[in-house]
C-alpha positions in Angstrom: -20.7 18.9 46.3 -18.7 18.7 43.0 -19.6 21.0 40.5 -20.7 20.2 36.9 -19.0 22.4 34.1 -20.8 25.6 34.0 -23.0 26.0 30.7 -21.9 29.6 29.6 -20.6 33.2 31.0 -22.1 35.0 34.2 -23.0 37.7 31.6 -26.5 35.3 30.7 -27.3 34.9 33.8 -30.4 37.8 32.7 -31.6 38.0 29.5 -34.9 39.8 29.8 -35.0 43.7 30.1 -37.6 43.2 32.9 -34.9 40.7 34.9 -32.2 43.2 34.2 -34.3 46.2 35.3 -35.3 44.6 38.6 -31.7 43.8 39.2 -30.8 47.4 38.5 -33.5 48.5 41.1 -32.1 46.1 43.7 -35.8 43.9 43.9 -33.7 41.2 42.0 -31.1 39.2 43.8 -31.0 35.5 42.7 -31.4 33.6 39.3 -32.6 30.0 38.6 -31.7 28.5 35.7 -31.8 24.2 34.1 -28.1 25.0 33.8 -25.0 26.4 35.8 -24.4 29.9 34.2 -21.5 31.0 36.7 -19.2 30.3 39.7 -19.1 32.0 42.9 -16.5 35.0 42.7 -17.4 35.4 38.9 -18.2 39.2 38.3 -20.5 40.8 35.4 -21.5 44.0 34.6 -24.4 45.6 33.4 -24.7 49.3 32.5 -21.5 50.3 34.0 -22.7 48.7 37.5 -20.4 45.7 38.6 -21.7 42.3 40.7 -20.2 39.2 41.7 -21.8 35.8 41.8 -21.9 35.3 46.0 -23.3 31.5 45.9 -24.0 29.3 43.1 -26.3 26.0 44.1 -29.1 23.2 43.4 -32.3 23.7 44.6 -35.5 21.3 44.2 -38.1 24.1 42.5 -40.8 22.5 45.6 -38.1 23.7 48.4 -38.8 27.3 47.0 -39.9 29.8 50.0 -41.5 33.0 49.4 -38.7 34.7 50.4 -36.5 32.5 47.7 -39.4 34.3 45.3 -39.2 37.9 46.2 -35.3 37.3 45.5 -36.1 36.4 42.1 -38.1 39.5 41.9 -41.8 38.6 42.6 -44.3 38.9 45.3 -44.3 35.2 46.1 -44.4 31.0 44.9 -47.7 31.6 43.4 -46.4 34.4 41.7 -43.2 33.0 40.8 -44.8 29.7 39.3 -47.2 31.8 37.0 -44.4 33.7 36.2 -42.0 30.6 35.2 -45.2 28.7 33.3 -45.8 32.1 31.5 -42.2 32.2 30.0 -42.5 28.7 29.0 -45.8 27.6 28.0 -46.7 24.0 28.1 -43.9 23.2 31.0 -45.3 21.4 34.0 -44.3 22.4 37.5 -42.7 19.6 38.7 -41.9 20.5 42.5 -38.7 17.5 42.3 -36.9 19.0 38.9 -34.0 20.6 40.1 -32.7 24.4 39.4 -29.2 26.2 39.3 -29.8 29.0 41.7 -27.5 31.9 41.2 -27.4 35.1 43.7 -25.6 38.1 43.6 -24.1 41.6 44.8 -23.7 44.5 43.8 -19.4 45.3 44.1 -19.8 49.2 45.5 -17.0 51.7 44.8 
């Protein structure tokens, strides 16, 4: 799969206080996004902790798991839909649109 140009820096990959808290806590491993924030290998930090970017890919937002939603933080799809229609009122769920997913690690010692 080629790879489009990325929109911007691993760094806004999380932008809410809540996403960067459950990161912090380890309940946070993945990011979706409309747009490519960051490449596998990229690293980031966030207060003084350092991760790297381990797999950067399309998804369809339908071929979501539970699992793929506990990753983003949440208890599960129903969750994670209410979540996503929450942070953008007035967006459909459309099952076909397609999603940057972004997952991480945590780079110890």
């Amino acid at each position: 799969m080629t790879l489009l140009p990325r929109n911007s820096l691993a760094e806004s990959l999380l932008t809410r206080p809540t996403a960067i808290r459950k990161m912090l806590d380890g309940v946070k491993t993945s990011e979706r996004r409309n747009r490519r924030h960051a490449d596998e290998g990229d690293t980031f930090e966030i207060e003084g902790r350092r991760f790297v970017v381990s797999e950067v890919r399309q998804q369809q937002l339908g071929e979501m798991t539970d699992a793929d939603a506990r990753s983003e933080g949440v208890a599960d799809m129903a969750a994670y839909q209410a979540f996503i229609q929450s942070a953008h009122p007035g967006m459909p769920w459309l099952p076909k649109a397609k999603v940057w997913v972004h997952t991480w690690q945590e780079i110890k010692g």
